[in-house]
Backbone atoms as SQL, in Angstrom:
CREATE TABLE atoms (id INTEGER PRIMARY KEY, chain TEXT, resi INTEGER, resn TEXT, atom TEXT, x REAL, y REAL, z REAL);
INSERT INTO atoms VALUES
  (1, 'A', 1, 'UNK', 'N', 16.861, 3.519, 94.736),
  (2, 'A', 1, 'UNK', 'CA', 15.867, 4.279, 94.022),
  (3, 'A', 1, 'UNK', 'C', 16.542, 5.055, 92.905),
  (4, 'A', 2, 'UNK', 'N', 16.003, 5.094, 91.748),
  (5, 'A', 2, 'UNK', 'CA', 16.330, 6.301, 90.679),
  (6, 'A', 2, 'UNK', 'C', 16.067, 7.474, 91.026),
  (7, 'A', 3, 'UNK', 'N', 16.770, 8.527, 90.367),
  (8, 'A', 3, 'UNK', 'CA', 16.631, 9.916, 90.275),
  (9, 'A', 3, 'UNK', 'C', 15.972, 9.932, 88.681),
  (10, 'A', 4, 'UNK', 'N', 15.090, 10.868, 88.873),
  (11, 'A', 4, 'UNK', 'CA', 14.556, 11.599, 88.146),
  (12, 'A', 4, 'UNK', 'C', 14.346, 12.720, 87.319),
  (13, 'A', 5, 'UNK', 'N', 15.175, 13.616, 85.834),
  (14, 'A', 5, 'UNK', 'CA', 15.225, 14.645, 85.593),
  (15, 'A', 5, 'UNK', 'C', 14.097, 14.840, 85.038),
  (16, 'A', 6, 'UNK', 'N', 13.620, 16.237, 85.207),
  (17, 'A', 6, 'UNK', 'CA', 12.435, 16.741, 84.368),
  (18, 'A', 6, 'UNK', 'C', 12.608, 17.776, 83.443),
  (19, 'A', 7, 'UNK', 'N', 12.102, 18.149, 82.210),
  (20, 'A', 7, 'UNK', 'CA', 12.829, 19.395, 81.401),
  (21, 'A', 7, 'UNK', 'C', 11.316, 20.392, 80.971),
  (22, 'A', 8, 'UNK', 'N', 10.642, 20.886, 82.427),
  (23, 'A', 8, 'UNK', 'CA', 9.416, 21.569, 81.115),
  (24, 'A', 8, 'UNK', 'C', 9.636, 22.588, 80.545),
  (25, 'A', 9, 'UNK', 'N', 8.941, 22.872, 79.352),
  (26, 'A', 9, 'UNK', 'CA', 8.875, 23.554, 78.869),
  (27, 'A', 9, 'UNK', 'C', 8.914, 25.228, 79.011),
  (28, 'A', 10, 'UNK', 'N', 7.901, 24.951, 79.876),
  (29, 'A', 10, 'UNK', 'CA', 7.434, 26.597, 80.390),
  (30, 'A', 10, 'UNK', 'C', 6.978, 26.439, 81.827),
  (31, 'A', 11, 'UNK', 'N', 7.050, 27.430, 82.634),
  (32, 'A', 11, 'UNK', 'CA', 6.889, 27.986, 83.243),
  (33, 'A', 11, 'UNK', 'C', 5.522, 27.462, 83.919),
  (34, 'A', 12, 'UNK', 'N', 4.566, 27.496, 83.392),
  (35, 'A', 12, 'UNK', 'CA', 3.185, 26.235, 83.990),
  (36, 'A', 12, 'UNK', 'C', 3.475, 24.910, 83.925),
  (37, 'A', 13, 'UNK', 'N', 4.213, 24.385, 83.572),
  (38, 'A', 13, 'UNK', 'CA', 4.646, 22.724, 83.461),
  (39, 'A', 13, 'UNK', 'C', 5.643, 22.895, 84.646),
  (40, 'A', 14, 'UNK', 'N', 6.145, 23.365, 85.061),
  (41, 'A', 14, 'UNK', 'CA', 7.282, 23.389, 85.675),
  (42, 'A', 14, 'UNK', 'C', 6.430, 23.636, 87.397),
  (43, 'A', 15, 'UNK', 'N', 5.426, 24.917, 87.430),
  (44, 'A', 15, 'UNK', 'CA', 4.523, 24.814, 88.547),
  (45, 'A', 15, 'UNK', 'C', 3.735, 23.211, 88.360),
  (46, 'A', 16, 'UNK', 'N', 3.163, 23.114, 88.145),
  (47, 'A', 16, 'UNK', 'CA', 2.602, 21.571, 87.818),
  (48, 'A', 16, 'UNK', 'C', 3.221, 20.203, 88.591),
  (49, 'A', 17, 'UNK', 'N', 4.795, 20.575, 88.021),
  (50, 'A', 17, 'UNK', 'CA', 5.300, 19.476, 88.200),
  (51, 'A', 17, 'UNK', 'C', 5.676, 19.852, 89.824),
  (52, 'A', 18, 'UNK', 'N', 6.439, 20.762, 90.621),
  (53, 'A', 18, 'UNK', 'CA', 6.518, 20.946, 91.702),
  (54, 'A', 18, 'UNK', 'C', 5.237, 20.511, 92.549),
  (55, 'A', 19, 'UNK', 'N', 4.428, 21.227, 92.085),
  (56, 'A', 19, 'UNK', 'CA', 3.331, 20.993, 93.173),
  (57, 'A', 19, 'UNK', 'C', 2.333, 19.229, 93.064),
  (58, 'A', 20, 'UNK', 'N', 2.642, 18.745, 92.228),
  (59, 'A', 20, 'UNK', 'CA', 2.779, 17.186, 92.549),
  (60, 'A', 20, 'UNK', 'C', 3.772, 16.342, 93.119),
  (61, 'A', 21, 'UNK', 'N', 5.032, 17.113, 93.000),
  (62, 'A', 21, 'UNK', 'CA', 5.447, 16.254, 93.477),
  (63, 'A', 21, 'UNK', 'C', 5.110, 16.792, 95.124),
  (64, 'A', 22, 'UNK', 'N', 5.365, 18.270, 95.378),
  (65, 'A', 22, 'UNK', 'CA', 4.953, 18.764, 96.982),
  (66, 'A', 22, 'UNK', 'C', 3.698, 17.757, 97.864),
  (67, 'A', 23, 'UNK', 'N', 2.262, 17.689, 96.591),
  (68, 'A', 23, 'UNK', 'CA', 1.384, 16.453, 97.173),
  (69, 'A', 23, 'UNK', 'C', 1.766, 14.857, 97.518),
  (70, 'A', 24, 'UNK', 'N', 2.850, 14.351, 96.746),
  (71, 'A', 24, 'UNK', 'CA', 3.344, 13.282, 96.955),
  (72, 'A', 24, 'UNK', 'C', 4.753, 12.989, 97.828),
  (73, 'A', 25, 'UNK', 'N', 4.755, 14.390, 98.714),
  (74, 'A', 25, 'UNK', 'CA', 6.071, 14.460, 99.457),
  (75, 'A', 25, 'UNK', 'C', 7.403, 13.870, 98.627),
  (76, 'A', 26, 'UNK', 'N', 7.388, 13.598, 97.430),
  (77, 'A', 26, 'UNK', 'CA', 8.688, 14.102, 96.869),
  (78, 'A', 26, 'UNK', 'C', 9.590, 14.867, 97.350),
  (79, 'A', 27, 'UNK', 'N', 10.967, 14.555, 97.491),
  (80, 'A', 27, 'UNK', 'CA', 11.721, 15.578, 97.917),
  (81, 'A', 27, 'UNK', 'C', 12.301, 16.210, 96.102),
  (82, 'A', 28, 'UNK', 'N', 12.305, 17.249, 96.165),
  (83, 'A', 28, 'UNK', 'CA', 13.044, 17.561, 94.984),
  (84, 'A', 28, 'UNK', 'C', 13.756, 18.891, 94.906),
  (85, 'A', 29, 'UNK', 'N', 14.924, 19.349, 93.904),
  (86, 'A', 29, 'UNK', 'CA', 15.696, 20.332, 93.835),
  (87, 'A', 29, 'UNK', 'C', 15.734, 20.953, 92.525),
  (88, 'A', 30, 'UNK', 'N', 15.846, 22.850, 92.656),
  (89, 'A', 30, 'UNK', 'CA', 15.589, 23.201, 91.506),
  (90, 'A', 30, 'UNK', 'C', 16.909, 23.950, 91.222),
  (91, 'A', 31, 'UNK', 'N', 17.259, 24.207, 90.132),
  (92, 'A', 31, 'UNK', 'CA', 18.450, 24.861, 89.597),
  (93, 'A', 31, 'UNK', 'C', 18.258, 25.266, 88.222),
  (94, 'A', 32, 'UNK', 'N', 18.794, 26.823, 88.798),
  (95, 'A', 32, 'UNK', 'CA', 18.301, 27.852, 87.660),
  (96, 'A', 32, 'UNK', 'C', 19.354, 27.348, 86.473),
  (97, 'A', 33, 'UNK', 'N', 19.194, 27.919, 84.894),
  (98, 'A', 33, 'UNK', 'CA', 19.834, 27.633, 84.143),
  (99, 'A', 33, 'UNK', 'C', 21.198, 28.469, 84.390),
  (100, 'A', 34, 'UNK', 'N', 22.292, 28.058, 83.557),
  (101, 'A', 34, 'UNK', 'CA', 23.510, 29.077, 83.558),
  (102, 'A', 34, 'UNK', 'C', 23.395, 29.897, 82.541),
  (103, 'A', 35, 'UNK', 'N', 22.482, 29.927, 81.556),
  (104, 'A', 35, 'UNK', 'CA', 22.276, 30.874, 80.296),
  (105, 'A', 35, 'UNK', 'C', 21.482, 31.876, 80.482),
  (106, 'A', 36, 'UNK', 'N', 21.848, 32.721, 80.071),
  (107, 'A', 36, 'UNK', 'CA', 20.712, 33.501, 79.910),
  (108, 'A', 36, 'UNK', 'C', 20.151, 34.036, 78.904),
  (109, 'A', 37, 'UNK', 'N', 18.601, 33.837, 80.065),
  (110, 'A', 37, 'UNK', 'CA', 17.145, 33.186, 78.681),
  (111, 'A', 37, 'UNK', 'C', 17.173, 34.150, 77.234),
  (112, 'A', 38, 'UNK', 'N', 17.876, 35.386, 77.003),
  (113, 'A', 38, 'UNK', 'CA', 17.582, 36.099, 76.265),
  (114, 'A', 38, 'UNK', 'C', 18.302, 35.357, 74.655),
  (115, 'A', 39, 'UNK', 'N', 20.237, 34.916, 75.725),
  (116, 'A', 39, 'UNK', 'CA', 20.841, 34.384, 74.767),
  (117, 'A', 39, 'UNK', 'C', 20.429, 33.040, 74.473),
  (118, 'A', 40, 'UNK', 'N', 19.630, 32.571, 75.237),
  (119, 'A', 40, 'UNK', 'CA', 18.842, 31.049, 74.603),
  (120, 'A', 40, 'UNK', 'C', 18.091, 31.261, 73.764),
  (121, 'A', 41, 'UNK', 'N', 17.422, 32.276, 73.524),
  (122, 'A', 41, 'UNK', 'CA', 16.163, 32.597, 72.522),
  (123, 'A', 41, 'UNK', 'C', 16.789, 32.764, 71.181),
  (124, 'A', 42, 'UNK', 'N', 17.828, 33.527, 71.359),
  (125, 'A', 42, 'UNK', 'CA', 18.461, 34.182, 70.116),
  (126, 'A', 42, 'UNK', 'C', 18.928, 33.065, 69.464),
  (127, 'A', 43, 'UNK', 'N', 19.703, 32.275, 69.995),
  (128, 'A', 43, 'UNK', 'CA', 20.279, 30.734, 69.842),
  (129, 'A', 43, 'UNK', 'C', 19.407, 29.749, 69.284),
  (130, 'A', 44, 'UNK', 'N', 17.902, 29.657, 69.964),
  (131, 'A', 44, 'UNK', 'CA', 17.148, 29.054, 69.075),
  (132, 'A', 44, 'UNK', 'C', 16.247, 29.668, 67.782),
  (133, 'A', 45, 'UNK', 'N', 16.307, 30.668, 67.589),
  (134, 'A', 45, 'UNK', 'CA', 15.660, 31.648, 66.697),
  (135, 'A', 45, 'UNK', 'C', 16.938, 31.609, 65.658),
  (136, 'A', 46, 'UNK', 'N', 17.660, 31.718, 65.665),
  (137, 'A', 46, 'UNK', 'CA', 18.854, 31.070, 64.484),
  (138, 'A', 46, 'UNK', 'C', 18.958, 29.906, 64.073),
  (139, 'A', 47, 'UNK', 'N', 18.641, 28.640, 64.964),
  (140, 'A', 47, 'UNK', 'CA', 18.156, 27.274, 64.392),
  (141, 'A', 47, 'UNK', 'C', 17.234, 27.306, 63.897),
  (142, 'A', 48, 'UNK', 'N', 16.049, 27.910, 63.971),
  (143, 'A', 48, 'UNK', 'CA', 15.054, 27.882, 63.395),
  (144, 'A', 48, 'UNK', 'C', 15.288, 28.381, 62.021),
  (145, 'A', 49, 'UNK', 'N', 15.811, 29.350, 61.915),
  (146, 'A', 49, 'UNK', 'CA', 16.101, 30.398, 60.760),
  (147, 'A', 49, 'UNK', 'C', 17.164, 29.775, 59.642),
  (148, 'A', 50, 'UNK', 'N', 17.865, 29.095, 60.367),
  (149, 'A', 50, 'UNK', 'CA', 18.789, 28.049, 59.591),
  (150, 'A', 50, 'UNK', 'C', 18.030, 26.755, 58.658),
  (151, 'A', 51, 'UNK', 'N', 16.942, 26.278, 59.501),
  (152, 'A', 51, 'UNK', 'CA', 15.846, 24.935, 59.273),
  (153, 'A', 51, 'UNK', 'C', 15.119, 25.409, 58.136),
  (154, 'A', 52, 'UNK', 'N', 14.833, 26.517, 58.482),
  (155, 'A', 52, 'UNK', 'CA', 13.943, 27.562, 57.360),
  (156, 'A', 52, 'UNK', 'C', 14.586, 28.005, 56.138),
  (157, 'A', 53, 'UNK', 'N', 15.846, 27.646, 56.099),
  (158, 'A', 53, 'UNK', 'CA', 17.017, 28.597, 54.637),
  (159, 'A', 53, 'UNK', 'C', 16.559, 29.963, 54.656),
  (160, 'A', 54, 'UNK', 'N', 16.542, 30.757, 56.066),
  (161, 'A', 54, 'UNK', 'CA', 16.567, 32.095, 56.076),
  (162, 'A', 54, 'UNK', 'C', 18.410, 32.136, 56.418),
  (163, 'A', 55, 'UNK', 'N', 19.535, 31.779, 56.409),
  (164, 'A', 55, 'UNK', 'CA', 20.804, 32.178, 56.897),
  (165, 'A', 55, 'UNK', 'C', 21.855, 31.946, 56.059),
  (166, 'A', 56, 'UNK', 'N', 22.840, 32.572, 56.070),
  (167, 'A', 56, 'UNK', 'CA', 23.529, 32.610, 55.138),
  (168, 'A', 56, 'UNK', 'C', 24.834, 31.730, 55.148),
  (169, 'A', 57, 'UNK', 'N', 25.440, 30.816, 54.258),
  (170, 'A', 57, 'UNK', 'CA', 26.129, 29.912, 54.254),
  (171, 'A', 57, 'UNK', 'C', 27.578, 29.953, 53.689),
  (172, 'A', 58, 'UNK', 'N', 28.490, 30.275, 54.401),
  (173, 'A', 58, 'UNK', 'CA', 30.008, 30.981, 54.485),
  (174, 'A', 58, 'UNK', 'C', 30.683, 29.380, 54.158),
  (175, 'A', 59, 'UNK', 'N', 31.316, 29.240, 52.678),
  (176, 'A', 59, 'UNK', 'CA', 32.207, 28.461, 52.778),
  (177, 'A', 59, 'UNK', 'C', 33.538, 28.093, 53.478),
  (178, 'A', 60, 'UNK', 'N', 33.960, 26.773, 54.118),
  (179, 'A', 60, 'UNK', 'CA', 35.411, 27.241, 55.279),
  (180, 'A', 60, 'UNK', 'C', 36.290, 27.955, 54.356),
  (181, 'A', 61, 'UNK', 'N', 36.433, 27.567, 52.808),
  (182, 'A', 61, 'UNK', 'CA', 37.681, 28.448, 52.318),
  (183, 'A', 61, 'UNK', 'C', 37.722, 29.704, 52.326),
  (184, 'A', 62, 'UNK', 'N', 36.362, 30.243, 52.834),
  (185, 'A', 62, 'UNK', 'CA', 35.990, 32.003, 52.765),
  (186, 'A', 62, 'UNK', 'C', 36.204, 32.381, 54.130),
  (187, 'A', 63, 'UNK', 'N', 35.875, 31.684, 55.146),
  (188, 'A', 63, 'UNK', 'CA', 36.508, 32.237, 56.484),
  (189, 'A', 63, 'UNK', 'C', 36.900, 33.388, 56.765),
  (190, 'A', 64, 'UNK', 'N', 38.398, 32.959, 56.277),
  (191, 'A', 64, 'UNK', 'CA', 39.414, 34.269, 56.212),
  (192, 'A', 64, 'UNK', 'C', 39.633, 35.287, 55.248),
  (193, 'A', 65, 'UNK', 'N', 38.659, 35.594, 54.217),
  (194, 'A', 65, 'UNK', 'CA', 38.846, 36.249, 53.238),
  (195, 'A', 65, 'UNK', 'C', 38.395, 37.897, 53.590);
């Protein structure tokens, strides 16, 4: 048999998905992230901000200046 990863989104996708699989006696296992959610946000709120040309763009020869 395959294993199966799931990635939801939020927090109701994630109830959703447990409790189908609980109706279909699925066995399944959950594991919290190693990040934390605050520094994930910030992390994606700078990609975004980057996508957007809100960030500022440091040439490598300036690095060390």
């Amino acid at each position: 048999m395959e294993t199966l990863i799931a990635h939801p989104k939020n927090e109701e996708q994630a109830t959703a998905l447990k409790a189908v699989m609980k109706v279909l006696k699925i066995e399944f296992e959950t594991e919290e992230s190693p990040y934390n959610p605050e520094f994930v946000k910030e992390i994606l709120q700078a990609r975004k901000d980057i996508k957007n040309s809100k960030g500022v763009k440091i040439a490598v020869e300036d690095l060390w200046k």
